[in-house]
C-alpha positions in Angstrom: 0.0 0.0 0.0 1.2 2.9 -0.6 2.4 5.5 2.3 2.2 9.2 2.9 4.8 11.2 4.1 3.9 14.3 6.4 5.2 17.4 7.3 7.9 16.3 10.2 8.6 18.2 13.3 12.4 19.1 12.6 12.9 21.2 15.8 11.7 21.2 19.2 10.2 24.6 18.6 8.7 23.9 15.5 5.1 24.5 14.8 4.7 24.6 11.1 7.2 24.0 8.1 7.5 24.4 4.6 9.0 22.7 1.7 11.6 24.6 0.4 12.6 22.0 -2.6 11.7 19.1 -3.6 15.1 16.9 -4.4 13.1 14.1 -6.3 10.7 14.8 -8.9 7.2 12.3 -9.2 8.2 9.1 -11.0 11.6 8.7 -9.1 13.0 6.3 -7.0 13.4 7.3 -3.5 15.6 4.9 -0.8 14.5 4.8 2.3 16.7 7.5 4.7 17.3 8.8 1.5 17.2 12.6 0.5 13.7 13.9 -0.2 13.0 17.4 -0.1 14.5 20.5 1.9 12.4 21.7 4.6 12.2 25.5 5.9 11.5 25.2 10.0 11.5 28.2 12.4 15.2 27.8 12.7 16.8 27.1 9.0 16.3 25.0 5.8 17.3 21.4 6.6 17.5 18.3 4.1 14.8 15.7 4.9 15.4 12.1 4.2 12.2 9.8 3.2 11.1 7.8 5.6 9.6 5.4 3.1 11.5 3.5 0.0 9.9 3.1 -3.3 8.7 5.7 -6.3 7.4 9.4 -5.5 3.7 8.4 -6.9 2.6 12.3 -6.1 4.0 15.6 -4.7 1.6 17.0 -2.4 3.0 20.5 -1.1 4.4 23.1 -3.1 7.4 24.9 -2.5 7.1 28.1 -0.4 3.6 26.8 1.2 3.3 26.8 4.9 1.6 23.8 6.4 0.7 22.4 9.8 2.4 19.5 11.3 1.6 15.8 10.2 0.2 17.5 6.8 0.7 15.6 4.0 3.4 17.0 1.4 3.8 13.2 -0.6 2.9 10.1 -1.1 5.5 7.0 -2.2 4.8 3.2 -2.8 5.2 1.2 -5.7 6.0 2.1 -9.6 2.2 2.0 -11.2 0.8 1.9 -8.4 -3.0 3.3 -8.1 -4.2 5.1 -4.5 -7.0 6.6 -3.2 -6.2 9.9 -1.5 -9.1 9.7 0.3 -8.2 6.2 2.0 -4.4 7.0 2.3 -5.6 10.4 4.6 -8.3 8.0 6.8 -5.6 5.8 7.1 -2.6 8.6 8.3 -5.5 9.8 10.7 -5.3 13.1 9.0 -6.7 16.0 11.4 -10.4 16.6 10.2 -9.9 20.4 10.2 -7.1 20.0 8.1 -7.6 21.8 4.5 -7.4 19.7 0.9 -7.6 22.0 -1.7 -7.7 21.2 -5.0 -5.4 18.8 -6.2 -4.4 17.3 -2.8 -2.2 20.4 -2.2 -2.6 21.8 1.7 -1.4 25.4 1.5 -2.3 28.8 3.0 -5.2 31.0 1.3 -3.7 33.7 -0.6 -4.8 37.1 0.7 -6.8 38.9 -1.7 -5.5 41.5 -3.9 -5.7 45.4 -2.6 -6.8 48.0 -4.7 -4.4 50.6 -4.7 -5.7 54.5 -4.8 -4.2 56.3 -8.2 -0.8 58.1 -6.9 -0.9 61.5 -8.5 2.0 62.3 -10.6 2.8 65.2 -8.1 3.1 65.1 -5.2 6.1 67.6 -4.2 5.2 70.9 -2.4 5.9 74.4 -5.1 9.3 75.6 -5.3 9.1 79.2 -4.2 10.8 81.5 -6.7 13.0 84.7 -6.0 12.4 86.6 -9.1 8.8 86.4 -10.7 8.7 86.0 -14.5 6.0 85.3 -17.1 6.8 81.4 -17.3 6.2 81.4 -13.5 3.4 83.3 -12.4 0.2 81.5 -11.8 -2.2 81.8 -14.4 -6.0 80.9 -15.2 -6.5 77.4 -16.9 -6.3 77.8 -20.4 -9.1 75.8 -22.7 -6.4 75.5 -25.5 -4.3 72.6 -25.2 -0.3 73.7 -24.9 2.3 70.7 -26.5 4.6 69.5 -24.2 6.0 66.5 -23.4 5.0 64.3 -19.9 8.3 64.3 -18.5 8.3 68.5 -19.0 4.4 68.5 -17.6 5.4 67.5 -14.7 8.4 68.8 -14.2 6.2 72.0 -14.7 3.4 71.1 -12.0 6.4 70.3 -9.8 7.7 73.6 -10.0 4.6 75.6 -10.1 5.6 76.6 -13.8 3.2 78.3 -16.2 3.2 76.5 -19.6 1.5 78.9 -21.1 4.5 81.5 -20.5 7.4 78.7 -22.0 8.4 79.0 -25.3 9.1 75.3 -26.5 11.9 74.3 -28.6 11.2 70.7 -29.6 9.1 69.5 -32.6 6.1 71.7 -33.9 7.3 74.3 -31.0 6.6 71.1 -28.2 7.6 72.3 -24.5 10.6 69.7 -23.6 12.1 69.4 -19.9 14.9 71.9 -21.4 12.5 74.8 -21.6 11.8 74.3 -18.1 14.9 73.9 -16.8 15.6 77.1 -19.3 12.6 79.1 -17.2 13.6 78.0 -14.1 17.0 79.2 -14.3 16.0 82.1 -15.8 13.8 82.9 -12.5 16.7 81.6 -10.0 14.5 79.2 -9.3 15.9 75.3 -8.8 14.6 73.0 -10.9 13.0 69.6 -9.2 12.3 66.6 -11.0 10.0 64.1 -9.4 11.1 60.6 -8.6 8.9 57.7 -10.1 6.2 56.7 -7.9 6.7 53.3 -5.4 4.3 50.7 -5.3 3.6 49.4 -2.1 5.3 46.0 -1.8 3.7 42.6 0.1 6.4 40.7 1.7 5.4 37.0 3.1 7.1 36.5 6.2 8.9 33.4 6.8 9.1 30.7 9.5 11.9 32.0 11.1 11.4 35.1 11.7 7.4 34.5 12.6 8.7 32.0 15.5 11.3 35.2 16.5 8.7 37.8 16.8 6.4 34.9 18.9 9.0 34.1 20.9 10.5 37.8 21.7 7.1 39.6 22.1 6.7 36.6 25.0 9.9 37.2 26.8 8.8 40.9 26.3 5.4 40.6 27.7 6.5 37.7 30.4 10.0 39.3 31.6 9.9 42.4 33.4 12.4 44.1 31.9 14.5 46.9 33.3 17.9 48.3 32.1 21.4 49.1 33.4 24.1 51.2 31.1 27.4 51.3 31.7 30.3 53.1 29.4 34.2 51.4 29.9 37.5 52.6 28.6 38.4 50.0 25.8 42.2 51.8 25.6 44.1 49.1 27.1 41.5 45.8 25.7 41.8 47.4 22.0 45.9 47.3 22.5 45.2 43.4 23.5 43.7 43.1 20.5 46.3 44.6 18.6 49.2 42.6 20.0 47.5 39.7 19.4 46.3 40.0 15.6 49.8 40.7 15.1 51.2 37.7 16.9 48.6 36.0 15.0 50.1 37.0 11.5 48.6 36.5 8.1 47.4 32.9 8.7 45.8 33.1 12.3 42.9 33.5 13.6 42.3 37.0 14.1 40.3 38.5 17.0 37.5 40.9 17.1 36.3 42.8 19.4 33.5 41.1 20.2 35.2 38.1 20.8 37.1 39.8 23.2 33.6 41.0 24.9 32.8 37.4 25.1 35.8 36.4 26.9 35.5 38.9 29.6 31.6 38.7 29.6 31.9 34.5 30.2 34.8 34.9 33.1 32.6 37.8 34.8 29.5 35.1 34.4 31.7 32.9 36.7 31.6 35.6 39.4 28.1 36.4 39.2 25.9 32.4 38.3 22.8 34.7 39.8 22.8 36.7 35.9 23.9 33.2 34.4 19.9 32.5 35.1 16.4 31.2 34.2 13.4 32.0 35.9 11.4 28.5 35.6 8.3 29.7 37.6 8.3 27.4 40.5 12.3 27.5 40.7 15.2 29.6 39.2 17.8 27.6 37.8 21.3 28.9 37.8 23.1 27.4 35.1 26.4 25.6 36.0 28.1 26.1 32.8 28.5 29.4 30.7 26.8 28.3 27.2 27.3 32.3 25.1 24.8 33.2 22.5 26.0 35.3 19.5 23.5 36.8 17.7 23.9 36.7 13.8 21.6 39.3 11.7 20.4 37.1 8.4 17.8 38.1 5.4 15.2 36.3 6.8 16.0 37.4 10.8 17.9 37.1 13.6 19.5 33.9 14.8 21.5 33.2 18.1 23.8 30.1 17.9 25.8 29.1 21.0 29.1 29.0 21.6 29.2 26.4 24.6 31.5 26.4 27.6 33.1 30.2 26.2 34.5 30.3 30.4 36.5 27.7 29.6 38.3 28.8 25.7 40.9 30.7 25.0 40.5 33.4 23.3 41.6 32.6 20.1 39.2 29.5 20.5 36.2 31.4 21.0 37.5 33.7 17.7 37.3 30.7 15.7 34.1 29.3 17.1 32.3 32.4 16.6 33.5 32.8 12.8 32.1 29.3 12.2 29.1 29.7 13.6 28.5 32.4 11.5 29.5 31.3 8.3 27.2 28.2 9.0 24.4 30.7 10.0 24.8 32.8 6.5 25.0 29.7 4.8 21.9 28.2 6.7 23.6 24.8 7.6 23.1 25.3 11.4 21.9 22.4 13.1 19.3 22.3 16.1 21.9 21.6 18.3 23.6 24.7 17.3 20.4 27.1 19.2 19.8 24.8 22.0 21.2 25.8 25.4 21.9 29.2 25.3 22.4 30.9 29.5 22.8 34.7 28.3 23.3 36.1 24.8 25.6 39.4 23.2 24.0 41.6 20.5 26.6 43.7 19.0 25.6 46.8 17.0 28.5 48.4 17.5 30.2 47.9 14.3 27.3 49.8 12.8 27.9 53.0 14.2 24.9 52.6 17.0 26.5 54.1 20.4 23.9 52.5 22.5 20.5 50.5 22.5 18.4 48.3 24.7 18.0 44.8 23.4 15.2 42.4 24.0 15.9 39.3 26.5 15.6 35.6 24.6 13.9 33.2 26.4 14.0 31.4 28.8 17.4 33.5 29.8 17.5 36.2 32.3 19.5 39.0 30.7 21.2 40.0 27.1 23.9 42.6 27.0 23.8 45.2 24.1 27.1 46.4 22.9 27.8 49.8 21.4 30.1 51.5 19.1 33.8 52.2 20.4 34.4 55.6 20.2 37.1 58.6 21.1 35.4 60.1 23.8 36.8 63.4 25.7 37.1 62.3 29.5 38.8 64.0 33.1 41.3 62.1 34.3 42.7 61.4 37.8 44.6 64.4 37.7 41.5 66.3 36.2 43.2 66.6 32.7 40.9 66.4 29.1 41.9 63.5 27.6 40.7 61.2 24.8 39.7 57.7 25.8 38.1 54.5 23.5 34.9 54.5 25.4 32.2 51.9 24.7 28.9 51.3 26.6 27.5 48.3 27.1 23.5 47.6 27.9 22.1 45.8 30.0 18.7 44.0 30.0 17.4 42.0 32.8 14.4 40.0 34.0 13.6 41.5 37.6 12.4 38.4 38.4 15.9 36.6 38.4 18.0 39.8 38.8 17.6 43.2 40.8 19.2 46.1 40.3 22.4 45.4 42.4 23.4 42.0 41.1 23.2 43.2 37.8 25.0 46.6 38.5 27.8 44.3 40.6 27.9 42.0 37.3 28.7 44.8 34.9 31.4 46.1 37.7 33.2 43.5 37.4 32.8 43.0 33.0 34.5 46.8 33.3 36.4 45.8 35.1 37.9 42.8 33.0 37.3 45.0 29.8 39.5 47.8 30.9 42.1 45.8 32.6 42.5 42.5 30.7 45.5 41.4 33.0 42.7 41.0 35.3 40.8 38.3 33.7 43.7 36.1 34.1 43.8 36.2 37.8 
């Protein structure tokens, strides 16, 4: 008889999938364990082997489709063999308010199209003009129709320019944008020439980042959040850096800065397992070992692998990890085991330019630190002298329920601390 294959649950998080390609085409011979389609989860696009041998009889699910859990995307058996659909989904218990649209294919209604209200071809406020002259001064409608190109009627409306006072100098005595621009220099006036009109633009939003906006507007709405700012001298950490990139020469593993953040923010972890939390309702659980997530900005969202035990790695080991895990992110061949067990997670923006910015905890974790630009920032100081220091500020967010205000100003003490005094980190 011949067997359908579901949608599979791929991730522990997973709610719904898509396929993303089929590998086999109907007719082929599929082995058992053998590769059968891509699959787009919540978390990234994983290859799915069959769980049935034999010949793909039908493809059920088209690519980019959404569908529940357990719905069926194929069907495989025999070569020639005939099915009934209807007896294959009795027999696969197939939920009775799942959808069969026509041709056995489950997918999401597509939302009707919106009319969209004509855009006027002007929309641009009158230039004023300095000096008025004949081509510019406003004017009665005339009746008679004036020859001029579209490009140099609107250029005209743009501009609050008179056609009827342009003398035009294309074919048959046609207005052209060079009369115009001719007018409006005459008056002083600039000339302003209207961009093309944008459509408005429907953008389906994928797994990923739907199960990223579920999950952080619940850590927003269950965490109460509150937020602690602190700005540290980065002089003597960026000279770290230096000395070893250069030690590291052309061939080794070179070292950002915020793998140098993770270090320090890992080792002041150790000294502080009340911020290295999880509030668990019943019980908070203060996590033994220091498991670092990285978040990694993608097209299709935000991910945060893990780099795991980042208290114990040198720092040239947590370089390397971090470059891997995002090159596997950006490639999308990040495995499930790659998310799972995060205890506290670094957002960098700095590189951007962004001084400062409040980030939004992940769940089930009890703070995320948001990293700014380094920048040369006047400063007093000991002997009250104005001098130029490479400040950064880091941010802060905690969940009040696992962390007040002092633990988490005592843990960011003591990531200064490290930060502006590496030596210290090795004590």
């Amino acid at each position: 008889m011949a067997n359908i294959v579901e949608m599979p649950k791929l991730s522990d998080t997973m709610e719904e999938g898509a396929v993303a390609s089929w590998l086999k085409k109907e007719g082929d011979t599929v082995e058992e364990g053998g590769s059968l389609c891509e699959i787009e989860t919540d978390k990234a696009t994983m290859e799915y082997q069959s769980p049935f041998g034999g010949v793909l009889l039908k493809i059920i699910a088209q690519p980019g489709k959404t569908l529940a859990l357990n719905t069926p995307i194929a069907v495989i058996g025999k070569k020639g063999e005939a099915f009934d659909m209807s007896a294959l989904l009795a027999a696969a218990g197939a939920a009775a308010g799942s959808k069969a649209p026509a041709g056995h294919t489950s997918q999401a209604a597509k939302p009707a199209p919106v009319a969209l209200a004509a855009k006027p071809a002007s929309v641009a406020a009158p230039v004023a003009v300095a000096t008025p002259v004949a081509a510019l001064a406003p004017v009665a409608p005339s009746s008679g129709r004036i020859k001029s190109s579209p490009l140099a009627r609107r250029m005209a409306a743009a501009s609050n320019v008179n056609l009827a006072g342009v003398s035009g100098s294309g074919p048959a005595g046609r207005i052209v944008m060079r009369d115009i621009e001719a007018a409006l220099a005459q008056s002083g006036a600039r000339a302003f020439v209207p961009m093309a009109p944008r459509e408005d633009q429907t953008i389906p939003v994928t797994l990923m980042r739907k199960t990223i906006a579920k999950r952080l507007l619940a850590g927003k709405n269950d965490a109460p959040h509150f937020y602690l700012t602190r700005s540290v001298n980065m002089g003597q950490m960026m000279q770290w850096r230096q000395m070893l990139n250069d030690a590291a020469g052309e061939k080794g593993t070179k070292v950002s800065v915020n793998d140098l953040i993770i270090f320090a923010a890992s080792r002041a972890l150790r000294h502080h397992p009340g911020v290295n939390a999880s509030w668990q309702g019943d019980n908070i659980v203060q996590f033994g070992a220091v498991h670092m997530c990285v978040a990694v900005a993608l097209p299709t969202g935000l991910v945060t692998p893990v780099i795991r035990n980042a208290d114990q790695m040198p720092v040239r080991d947590i370089a390397a990890a971090s470059r891997s895990l995002a090159q596997r992110a950006k490639a999308g061949q990040l495995a499930n085991e790659d998310y799972a067990g995060g205890t506290f997670t670094i957002s960098n923006l700095g590189m951007f330019g962004i001084e400062e910015f409040t980030a939004i905890i992940n769940p089930p974790q009890a703070a995320i630190l948001a990293v700014g630009a380094t920048i040369p920032t006047p400063a007093v100081d000991a002997k009250g002298n104005v001098v130029v220091e490479q400040r950064m500020k880091v941010t802060m967010s905690c969940d009040h329920r696992v962390i007040d205000g002092v633990m988490g100003a005592e843990f960011l003490k003591t990531l200064a601390g490290f930060l502006e005094q590496p030596l210290m980190m090795m004590v």
